[in-house]
C-alpha positions in Angstrom: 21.0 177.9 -76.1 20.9 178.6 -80.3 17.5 177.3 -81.3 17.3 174.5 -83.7 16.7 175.5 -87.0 13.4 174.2 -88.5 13.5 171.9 -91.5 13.3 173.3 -95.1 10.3 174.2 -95.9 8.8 171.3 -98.9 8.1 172.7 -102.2 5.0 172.4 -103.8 5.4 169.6 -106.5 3.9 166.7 -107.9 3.7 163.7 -106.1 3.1 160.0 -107.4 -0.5 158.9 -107.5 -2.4 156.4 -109.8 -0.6 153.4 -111.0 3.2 153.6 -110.3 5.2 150.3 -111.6 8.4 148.5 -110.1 10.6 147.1 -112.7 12.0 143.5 -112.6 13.5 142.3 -115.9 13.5 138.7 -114.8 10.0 138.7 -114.9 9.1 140.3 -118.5 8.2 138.9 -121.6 10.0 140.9 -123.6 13.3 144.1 -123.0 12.2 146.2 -119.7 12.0 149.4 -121.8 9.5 147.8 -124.5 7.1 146.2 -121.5 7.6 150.0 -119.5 6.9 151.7 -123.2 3.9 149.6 -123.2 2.1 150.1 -119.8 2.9 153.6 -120.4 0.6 153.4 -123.4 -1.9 152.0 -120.9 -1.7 154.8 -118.9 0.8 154.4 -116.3 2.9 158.3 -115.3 5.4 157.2 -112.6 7.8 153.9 -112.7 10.2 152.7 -110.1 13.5 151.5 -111.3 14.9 148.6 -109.6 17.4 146.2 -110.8 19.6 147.0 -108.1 22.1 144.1 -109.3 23.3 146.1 -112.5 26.6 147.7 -112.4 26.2 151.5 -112.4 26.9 152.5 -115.6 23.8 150.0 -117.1 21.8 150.7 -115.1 22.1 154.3 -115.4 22.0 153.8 -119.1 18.7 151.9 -118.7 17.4 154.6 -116.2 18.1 157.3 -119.5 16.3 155.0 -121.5 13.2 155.0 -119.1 13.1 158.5 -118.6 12.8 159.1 -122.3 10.0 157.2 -122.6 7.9 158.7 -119.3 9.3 162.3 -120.2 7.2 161.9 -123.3 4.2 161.9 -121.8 4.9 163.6 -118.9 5.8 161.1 -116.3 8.4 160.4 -113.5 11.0 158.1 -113.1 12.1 157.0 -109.5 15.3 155.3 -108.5 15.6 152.7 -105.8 18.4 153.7 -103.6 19.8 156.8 -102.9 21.7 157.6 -106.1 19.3 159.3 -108.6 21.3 158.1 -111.7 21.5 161.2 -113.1 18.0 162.2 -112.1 16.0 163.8 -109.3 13.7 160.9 -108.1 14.8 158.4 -105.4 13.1 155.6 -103.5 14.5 154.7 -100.2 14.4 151.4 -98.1 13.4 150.9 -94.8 16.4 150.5 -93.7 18.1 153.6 -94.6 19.7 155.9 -95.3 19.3 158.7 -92.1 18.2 161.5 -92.9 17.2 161.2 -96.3 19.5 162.6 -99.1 18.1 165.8 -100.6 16.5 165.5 -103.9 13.5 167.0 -105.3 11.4 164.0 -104.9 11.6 161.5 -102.1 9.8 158.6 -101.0 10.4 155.9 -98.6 9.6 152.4 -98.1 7.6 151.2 -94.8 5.8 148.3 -93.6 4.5 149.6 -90.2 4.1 153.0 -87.8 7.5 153.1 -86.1 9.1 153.5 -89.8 6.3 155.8 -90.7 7.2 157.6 -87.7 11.0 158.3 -88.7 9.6 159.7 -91.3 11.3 163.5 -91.8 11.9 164.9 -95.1 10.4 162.7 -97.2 7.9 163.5 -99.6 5.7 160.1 -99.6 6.0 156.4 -98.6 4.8 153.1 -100.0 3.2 151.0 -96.9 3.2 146.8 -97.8 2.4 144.4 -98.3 -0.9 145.1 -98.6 -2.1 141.4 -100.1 -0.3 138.6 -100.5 2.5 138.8 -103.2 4.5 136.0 -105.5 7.5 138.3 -105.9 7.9 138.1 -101.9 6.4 134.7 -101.4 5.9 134.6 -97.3 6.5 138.4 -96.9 4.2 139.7 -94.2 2.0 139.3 -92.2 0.0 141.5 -95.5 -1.7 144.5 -94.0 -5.5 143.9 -95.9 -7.5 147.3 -96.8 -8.1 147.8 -93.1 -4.5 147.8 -91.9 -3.6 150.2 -94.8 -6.7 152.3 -93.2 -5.2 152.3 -89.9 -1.3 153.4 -91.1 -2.5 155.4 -93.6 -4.4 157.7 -91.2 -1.0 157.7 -88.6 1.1 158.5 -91.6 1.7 163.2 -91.6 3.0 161.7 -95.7 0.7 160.8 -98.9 1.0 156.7 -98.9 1.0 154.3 -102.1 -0.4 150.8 -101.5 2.1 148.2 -102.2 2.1 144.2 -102.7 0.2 141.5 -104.2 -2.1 144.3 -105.8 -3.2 142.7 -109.4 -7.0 143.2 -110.0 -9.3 146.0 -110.1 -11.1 145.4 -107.1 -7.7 145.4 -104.9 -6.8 148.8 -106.5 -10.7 150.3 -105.4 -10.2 148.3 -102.2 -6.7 150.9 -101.9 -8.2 153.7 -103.1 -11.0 153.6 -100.4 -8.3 152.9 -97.5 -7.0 156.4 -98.7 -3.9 155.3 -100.7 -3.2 158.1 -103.2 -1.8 155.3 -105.9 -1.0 151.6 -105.7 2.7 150.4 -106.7 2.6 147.5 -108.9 5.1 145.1 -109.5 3.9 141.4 -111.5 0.8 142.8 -112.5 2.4 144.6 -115.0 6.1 142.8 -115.3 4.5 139.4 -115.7 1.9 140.7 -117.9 1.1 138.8 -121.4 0.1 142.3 -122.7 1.4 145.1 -120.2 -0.7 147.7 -121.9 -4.0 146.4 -121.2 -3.1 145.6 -117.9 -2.0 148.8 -117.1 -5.5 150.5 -118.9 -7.6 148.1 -116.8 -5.4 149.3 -113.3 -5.8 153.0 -114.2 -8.9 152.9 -115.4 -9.9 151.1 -112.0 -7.9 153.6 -110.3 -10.2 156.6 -111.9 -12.8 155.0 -111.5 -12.4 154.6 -107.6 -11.1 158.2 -107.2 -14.0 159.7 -108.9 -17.2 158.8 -107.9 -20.5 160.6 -109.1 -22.7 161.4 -106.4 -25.6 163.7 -106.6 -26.3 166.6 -105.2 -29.6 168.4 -104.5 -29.4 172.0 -106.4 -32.4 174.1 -106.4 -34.9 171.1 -106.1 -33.1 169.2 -109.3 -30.6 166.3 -108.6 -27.1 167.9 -110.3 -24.4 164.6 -110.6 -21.5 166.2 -109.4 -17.9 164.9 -109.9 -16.3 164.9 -106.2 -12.9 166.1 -106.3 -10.2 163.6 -106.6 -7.8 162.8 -104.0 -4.9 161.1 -106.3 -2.3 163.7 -106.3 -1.7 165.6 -103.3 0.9 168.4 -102.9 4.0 167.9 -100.3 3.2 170.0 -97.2 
């Protein structure tokens, strides 16, 4: 019997972490790419582009648009769905497609451990709804810090926390389950000003992912910076 050949070997990359944002132009104040330029400017390196309901050649217009603005300051756009729009990001739904296409960067969305177990090539999942949300009014039963603990310890993939995360204390609560980021989607698309609401995430985020401890060197207390655990590398 021909063996079955082993999956391709992941290559070391980058992998979202921090504050990532989902886009939803009926929620903004303002244009999509003026609220994304501005929680940018707070901080923000990786946004997921949604707006599923444009026709093709829009939204791939608007994902060139967004790209700009991230490649700037060396960030990543993401695509929901499996077309890339002319990039080399994609988010995938629960639902499918399987196997995953094959793009550079993959993630995946998942809500419980049978999805994270069909897990195969893909280089990180989002696991929700973590809290309560208003964009999916109902959606649950929401996971709380101690669900995420439990799913993100069965999950062999780096895991962003997802849904109804919009204060500091929900993105520490994250960070302590062992999220490596938290996706954000009214927090920052609802925002009155998206830049300081995207400074006050990421700097909660930091904050959470870099604790001072101190360490006994040599009879003198040394505060040491333990290392931080936000971006991991795909195995």
């Amino acid at each position: 019997m021909t063996p079955t050949p082993a999956p391709p070997a992941r290559r070391s990359r980058t992998l979202p972490s921090g504050v990532a944002v989902l886009t939803d132009r009926l929620l903004t104040k303002g244009p999509l790419d003026r609220v994304v330029a501005r929680a940018v400017a707070g901080g923000v390196r990786w946004v997921v582009l949604r707006e599923k309901d444009l026709p093709r050649a829009e939204r791939s217009a608007l994902a060139a648009g967004l790209r700009a603005i991230l490649t700037e300051v060396g960030g990543t756009l993401i695509v929901a769905g499996p077309d890339p729009l002319d990039g080399d990001a994609v988010h995938l739904p629960a639902a499918g497609p399987y196997p995953p296409p094959t793009h550079p960067l993959v993630g995946r969305s998942c809500h419980n451990e049978a999805e994270l177990h069909r897990l195969t090539t893909e280089h990180y999942a989002t696991l929700s709804p973590v809290y309560p949300t208003r964009t999916k009014p109902g959606y649950g039963p929401p996971l709380g810090p101690d669900g995420l603990h439990k799913l993100i310890e069965a999950s062999g993939v780096p895991i962003l926390a997802l849904g109804g995360i919009e204060t500091p204390d929900q993105v520490t609560a994250c960070v302590q389950a062992g999220a490596v980021g938290v996706a954000v989607l009214g927090a920052i698309m609802r925002a009155e000003d998206p830049t300081e609401a995207a400074a006050t995430l990421t700097g909660a985020f930091k904050e959470a992912v870099t604790p001072m401890t101190k360490t006994r060197r040599r009879g003198a207390e040394v505060p040491t910076t333990q290392p931080s655990t936000a971006t991991k590398e795909a195995r």
